[in-house]
Each structure stands twice: as C-alpha cells, then as structure tokens.
N, C-alpha and C positions, 0 to 999 in steps of 0.2 A: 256178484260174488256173495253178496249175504243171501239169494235164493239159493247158490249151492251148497253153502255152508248150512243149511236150513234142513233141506231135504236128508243131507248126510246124519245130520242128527234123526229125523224121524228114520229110516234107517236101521239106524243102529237102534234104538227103544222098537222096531220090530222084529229083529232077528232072534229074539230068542220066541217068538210066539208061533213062527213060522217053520214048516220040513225043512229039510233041507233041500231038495230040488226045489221046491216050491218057491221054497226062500230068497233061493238064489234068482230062480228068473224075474219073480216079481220085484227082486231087489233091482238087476241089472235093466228091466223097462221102466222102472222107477227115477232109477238113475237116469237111464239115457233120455226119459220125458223132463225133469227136471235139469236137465243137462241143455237140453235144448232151451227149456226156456230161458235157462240162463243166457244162452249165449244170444238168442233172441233179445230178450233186455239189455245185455252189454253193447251188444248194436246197435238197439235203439239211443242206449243210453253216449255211444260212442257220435252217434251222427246228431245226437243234441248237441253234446259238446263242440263238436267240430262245427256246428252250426251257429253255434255260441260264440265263437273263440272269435271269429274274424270281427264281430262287429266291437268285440270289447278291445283287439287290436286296432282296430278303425278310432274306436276312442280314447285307448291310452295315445296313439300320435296326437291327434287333434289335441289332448288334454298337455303333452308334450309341446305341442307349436304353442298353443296357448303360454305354456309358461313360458318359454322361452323370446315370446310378444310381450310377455310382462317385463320379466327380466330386461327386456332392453330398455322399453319403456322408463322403467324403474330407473335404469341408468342416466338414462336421457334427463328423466326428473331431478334427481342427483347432480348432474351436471348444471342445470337450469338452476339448482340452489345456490351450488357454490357459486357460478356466473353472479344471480342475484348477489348473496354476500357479499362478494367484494364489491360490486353497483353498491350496496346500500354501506359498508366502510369509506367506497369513496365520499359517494355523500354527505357522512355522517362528519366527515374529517372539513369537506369544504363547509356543511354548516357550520363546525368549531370554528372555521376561517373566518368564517363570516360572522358569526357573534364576537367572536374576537376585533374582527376589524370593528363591528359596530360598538361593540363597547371603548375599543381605545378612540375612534371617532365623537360619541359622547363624553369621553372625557378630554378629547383637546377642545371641547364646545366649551365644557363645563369650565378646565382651564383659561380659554380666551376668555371669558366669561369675567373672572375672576382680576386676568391680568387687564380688562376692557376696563373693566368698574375703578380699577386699582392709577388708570393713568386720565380718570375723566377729572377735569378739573371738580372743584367744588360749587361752582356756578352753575355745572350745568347736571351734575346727579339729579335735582327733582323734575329733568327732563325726559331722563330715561330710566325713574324710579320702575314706572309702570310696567316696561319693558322687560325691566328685570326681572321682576318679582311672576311675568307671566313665563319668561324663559323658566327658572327656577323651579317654578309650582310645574311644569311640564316635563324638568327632569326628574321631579318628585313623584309624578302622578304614574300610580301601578294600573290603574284602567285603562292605559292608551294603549293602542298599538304603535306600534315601533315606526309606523311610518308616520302617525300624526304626531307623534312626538317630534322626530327629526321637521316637519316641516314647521313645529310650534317653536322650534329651537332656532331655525333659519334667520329666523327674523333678526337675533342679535346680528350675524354677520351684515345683513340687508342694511340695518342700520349704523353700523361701524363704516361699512364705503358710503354712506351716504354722509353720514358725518364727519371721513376721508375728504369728501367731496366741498362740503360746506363750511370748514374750519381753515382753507384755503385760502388767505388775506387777511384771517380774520374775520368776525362777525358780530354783527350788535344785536342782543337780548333783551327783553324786561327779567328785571332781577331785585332782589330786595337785600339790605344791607343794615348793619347795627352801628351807627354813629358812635361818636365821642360819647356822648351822652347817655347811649345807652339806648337810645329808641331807634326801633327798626323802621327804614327810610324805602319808599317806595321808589325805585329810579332805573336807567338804563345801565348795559354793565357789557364793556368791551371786550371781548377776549379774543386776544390773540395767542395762542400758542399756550404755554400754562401761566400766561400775566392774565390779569382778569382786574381793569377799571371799572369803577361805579363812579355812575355820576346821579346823584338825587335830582327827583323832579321838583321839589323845593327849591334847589338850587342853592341847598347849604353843607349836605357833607361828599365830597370827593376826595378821590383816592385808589390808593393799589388796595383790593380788599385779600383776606387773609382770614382764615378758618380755625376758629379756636375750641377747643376743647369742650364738650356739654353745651355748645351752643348749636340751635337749628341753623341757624342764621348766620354767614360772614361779616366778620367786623371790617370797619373799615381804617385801617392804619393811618398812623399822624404822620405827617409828610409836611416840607417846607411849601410857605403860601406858593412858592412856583411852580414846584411839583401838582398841586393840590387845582391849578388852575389851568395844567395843561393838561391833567386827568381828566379833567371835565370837561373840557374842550372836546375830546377825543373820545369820551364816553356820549358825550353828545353830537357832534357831529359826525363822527367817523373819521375825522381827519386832526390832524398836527403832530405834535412832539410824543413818541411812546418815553413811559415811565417804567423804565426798568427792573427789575430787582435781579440780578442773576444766581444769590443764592434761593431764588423763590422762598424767601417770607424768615429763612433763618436769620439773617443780619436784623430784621424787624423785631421778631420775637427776643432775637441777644439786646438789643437795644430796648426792648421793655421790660428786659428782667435787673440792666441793670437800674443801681440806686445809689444816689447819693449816702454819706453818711450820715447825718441824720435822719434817711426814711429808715436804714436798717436800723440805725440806736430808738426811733420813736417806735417801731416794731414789736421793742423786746416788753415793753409794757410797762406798767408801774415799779417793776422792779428794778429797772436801770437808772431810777433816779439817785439813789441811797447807790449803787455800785459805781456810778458816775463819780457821785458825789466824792466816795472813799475812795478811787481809782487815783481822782486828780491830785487829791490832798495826798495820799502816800507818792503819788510820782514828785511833785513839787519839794515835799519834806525830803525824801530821797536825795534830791540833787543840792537841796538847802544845805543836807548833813554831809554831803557827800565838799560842797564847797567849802562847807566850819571844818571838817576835818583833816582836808586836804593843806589847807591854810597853817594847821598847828604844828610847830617845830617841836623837835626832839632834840634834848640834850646830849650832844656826843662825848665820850671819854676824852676826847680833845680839848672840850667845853668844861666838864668836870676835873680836870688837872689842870687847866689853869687856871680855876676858879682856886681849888686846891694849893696851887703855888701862890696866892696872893695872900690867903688867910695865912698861911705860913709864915709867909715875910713879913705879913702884920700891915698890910695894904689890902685892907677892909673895903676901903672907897671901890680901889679899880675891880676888887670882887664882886663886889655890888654890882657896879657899870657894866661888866661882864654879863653877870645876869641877866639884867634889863634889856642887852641887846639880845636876849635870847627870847623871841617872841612865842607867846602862849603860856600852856598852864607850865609847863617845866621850866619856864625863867622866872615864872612869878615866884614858885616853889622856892628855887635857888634863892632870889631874891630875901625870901623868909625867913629859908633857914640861915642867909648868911647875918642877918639881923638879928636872929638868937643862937648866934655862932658863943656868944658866950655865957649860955645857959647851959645845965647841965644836958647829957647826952641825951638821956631819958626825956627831958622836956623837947629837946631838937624830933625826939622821933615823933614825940605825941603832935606837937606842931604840921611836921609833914605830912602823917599819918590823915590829919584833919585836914591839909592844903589837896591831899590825892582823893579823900572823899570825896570832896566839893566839883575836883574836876573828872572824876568819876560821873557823878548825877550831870554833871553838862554835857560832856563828852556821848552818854546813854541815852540823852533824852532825847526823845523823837522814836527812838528806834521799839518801843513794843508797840508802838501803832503802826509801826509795817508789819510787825509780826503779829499784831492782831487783822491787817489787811489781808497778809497772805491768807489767814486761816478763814476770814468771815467772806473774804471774796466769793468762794466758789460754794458757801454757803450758801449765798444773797443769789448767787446764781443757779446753784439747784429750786433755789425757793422760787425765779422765775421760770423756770424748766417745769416744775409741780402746777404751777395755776396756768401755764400752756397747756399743758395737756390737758386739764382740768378743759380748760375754753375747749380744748379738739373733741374730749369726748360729748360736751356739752352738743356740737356743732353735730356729730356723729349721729349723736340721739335723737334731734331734733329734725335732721334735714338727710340723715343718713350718709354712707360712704360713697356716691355716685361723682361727687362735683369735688376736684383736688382743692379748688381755688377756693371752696370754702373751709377747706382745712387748712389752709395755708397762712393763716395768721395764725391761729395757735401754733403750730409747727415750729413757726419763723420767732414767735414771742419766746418757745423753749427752747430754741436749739441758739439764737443770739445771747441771751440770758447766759446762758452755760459758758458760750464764747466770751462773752465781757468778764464772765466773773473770772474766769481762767487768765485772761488780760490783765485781770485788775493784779490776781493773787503771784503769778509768774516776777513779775519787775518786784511787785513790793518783797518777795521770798528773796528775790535775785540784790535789791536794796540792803536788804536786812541782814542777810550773809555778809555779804563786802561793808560794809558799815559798823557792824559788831566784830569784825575779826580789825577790823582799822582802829575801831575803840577798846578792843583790848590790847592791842600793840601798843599805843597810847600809852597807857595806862602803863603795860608791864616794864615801858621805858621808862616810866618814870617812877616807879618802884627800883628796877635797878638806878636811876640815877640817886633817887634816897638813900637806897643802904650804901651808895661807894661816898655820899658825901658824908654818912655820920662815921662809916669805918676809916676816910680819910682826914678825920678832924685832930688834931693833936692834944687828945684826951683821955683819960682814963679808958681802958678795953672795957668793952660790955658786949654783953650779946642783943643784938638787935632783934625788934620783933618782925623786920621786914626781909629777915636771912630766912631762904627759902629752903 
C-alpha cells in the first residue's frame, strides 16, 4: 500500500511536464508497472504473514497451557499453605498445652517441695538440707533444658517414698541436741512420727526435743525423772515406753512461759521495789482506815433529843451517860459540849468547833498518801517502762533485732512496771474515793449534830457559825 500510494504521487508531479497522449499512456504503464509491484509485495507480504501467524498461534496456546499449569499449580500451593497453617496452629496450640502442663507440673514440684520441707520434722532437715537446696538451685537455673531440669527435680519425689518407706516404725539417727545447760550434746535421736527423742552419748540430758526460735540446734525439754529415763531408754535402744506429747511441743512451750509471781515482779527491774513498797503500804492503810471508819458512830436525831430532853429537865448526869454510850468522835463531842452546857453559847460553839477540828485531822489522816499513791504509782511505773526500753534499745544496738528472747527482758521490765504501777494507783484511787467521801460524811454529821445541840440549848437565840 505505501508502494502504491508512492507512485501516485510521482504521477501526479509528472503530469503537468508531459502531452497529453503521452502522459496519459506513460501514466497508465506506470500505473499498472507500479500496480503490480504492489500487488507482488502484498503477496509476498500476505504469505509472510500467514507464514507468521500459525507459529505465534502455536505459541500463544503453549503460552496459554503454560499458564493455566501455573494457575493450578499456584492453587495447589495455596491449598498446601492453608493445609500447612492449620498443621502449624495445631501444633502451636499442643505446644501451649504442653508448656502449660510443664509449667503447672513444675509448680506442684515446686509446691510439694514447699509442703515436704514444711511436714519434715526438725531432726531431720540437715538430712535433706542438700537435697533441697540442689532441687531449688535446678528450678532456679535459666541454663538447663527442660528435661535436665525435671530429672534434677525428680529426686525430691525419689526421696519422699524413700523416706515413706523408712519412717515406717520409726527410726533411730545420730542427732545433736542443746541441754538444760545450754551446751549442745552429741547423741541418738528417736523419731517416730513427728515425736523426736534424744538421748545423749554422755548419758546425761534425755528427752522429747523441741525447736526454738534462733537456735540451730533443738533444745531438749524438762520432763519428769520418769519421763527422762524412758526417753533414753528408747532413744537408745529402740525399744520401751513412747513419751508422748500430742500437742507437739505447745503444752511444753505454755508451760515455759508460764511464771510464778515473783519471776514476773523480779522482771520489772529496780523500779518495782519503791511501787512494791508504796503498793503495800496504801493497800494496808486502805483497809486500816477503811476498819477506823467503819467502826465510828454517828449521832442520830434520836441521840440528840434525848440528850436534849435531859438537859431540859436538868438531868445533866443521864445526858452525859447518853453521850458516852455513844461511841467515837460524836459522843465525845456531846460529852463536851454537855460539860460546858452552861457556858455561854458562843463558848459551846468555839468548844465544838475545836472538838470537830481535832476529829477532822484523825478521821483525814492517812488519806493523801493514797492520793499521793494513786498519782506517784503510775509515775514510778512509766519510770520503769522508760529504762526498759532504755535496756531494749541498748540490746537492739548492740546484738540487733534478729533474737526476740534477747529483747524480752527489757520488754517484760516495761510493760510489767506499767502493769504494777496501774495496780498500785487503781485500789489506792478506788481507797481514796470511798474513804474521803466516808470522812466527810463523818464530819458533816457531826457539824449537823453541833448546830442542832447549840440551837437546842435553852439559851439566849444567836446565830451560829456552823448554820450553813
């Protein structure tokens, strides 16, 4: 097509150079020479192409199957992932399983472990110190693998049934033990079950032994000589009487805490001497005044009219006699006044006046040294309370807070101290009240009994100084 298109243009840029007949024929052999070649080259150009075609048809299929090999392929591969995925979610889920179980497996080890250590008597821990401590350091150690761990850990169960096995009747030990004395005693040491007998190879301290507080060593408890000789019997040969305790060691320890009363008052220190001292003396005064006051009669208006009716009738004696049988300060009183019954009024009051001072100061005396008890008691007792702790923190400083039992005298020196002096000051306070309200009733009886014997005297009126 572009050879014919070619030729028509030269052509046409010849037709004006040329005649016309001329033009025309040499156009139209022009034409039809260039006409042919065209159509010669569309033919050739036709049979390439078609020559062409089949084999790039040959390779778009091939190029076609190909993909369509991949395509499935691809599919197949895709299917083979997911298949894998869930394979590798199962897995990943039974791993969790399994870490999970190995983990709660290591910790009922580590549990047993805890609850083994926690029921081994105290005899026999530095048997299976070593044990422990490799158990422990194994569930400690990040370097192991997980199976030499678990078999490093086996061993406690190995040795719990073995010790299931050998704890079956009973069994005798070497064991070492801290006497009465205080010194630790080389000897055998029975245990059955959680009793645990010592008997010294000396053959001087036996006993149920008992584990105290900051000590490496078990003490060995004080028990009756019968006890003490069938402990040893048993610790030494394996056989006779078992010595029981069924509270395991608490009835032991109640019975060494308790104390007499003089170990807790010797306790409280120097300061319980002086709160003793003033304890006893206000308790004793107490009951002395509480027995002097209890004792003194009061004059009743029954007593004073007819004391009354005798001075009237001029029978002085039997007033008198009246009096006297009126025991204490208030008949003596009567007694007086009826002896300056004929003095003036004025003088009768001054008289009485002075007979109630007098049994005022008797009736009173005793009673501010309970009220100086109550107040200095718990005085005397904070003062021992202050150089206890003084001693604790001294103990504190020097030996530090690890050991109770050496802080336990200062403790015991302040907190007893506090309790006496509160002892001491409680009775004397509780004295002091009921004794001063007993002595002023006293008293205000026989201030009324004065003024009704001078307003009942048949004398001139006056005003008395004991009208209230």
């Amino acid at each position: 097509m572009k050879l014919v298109r070619n030729c028509l243009v030269l052509f046409a840029a010849a037709v004006p150079f040329l005649s016309p007949a001329q033009g025309m024929d040499a156009l139209v052999n022009g034409a039809a020479t260039d006409l042919q070649k065209a159509s010669a080259e569309l033919t050739a150009a036709r049979a390439e192409v078609e020559a062409a075609r089949l084999p790039i048809a040959r390779r778009i299929t091939e190029l076609e199957q190909q993909l369509i090999s991949r395509r499935a392929e691809l599919a197949k591969a895709q299917r083979f992932q997911e298949n894998q995925l869930v394979e590798l979610n199962a897995l990943k889920a039974e791993a969790r399983r399994a870490s999970e179980e190995v983990k709660f497996t290591d910790s009922l080890i580590t549990e047993y472990a805890r609850a083994f250590r926690s029921r081994l008597s105290f005899v026999e821990e530095p048997r299976y110190a070593a044990m422990f401590d490799a158990v422990d350091h194994a569930g400690a150690a990040a370097d192991l693998s997980m199976v030499a761990r678990f078999t490093q850990r086996t061993v406690l169960l190995e040795t719990a049934l073995e010790r299931i096995t050998t704890a079956q009747g009973g069994e005798l030990l070497a064991g070492k033990a801290i006497d009465n004395r205080g010194l630790v005693q080389s000897g055998k040491v029975a245990l059955i079950g959680p009793v645990a007998l010592f008997a010294a190879d000396s053959g001087g301290a036996a006993g149920l032994l008992q584990q105290e507080l900051n000590k490496a060593d078990p003490t060995v408890a004080k028990l009756d000589e019968s006890l003490v000789a069938a402990s040893q019997q048993l610790a030494t040969t394996g056989q006779g009487e078992l010595v029981l305790d069924p509270t395991l060691g608490s009835a032991l320890k109640m019975s060494a805490m308790h104390k007499s009363l003089y170990e807790q008052l010797k306790e409280g220190g120097v300061a319980m001497i002086p709160l003793l001292g003033m304890g006893i003396a206000a308790i004793l005064l107490g009951l002395y005044k509480w027995w002097q006051l209890s004792r003194v009669r009061v004059a009743t208006d029954k007593d004073l009219q007819q004391v009354l009716t005798h001075l009237t009738s001029g029978e002085q004696e039997k007033a008198l006699k009246h009096a006297h049988s009126i025991t204490g300060f208030a008949g003596d009183m009567l007694a007086t006044a009826i002896q300056h019954v004929d003095e003036k009024k004025e003088y009768i009051e001054e008289v009485l006046y002075e007979k109630m001072l007098g049994a005022r100061t008797k009736l009173e005396r005793g009673l501010p040294f309970l009220a100086l008890a109550a107040t200095t008691g718990p005085l005397l007792g904070l003062l021992g309370t202050v150089t206890g702790m003084i001693a604790t923190f001294k103990a504190i400083s020097s030996f530090g807070s690890g050991d109770p039992k050496m802080l336990a005298a200062g403790i015991s020196e302040a907190l007893i101290c506090t309790a006496t002096g509160m002892a001491v000051a409680i009775p004397s306070l509780l004295f002091h009240a009921f004794l001063s309200r007993r002595a002023k009733g006293l008293i205000g009886s026989m201030e009324q009994t004065a003024v009704g014997f001078v307003n009942g005297v048949p004398e001139g009126e006056f005003k008395s100084p004991f009208a209230q």
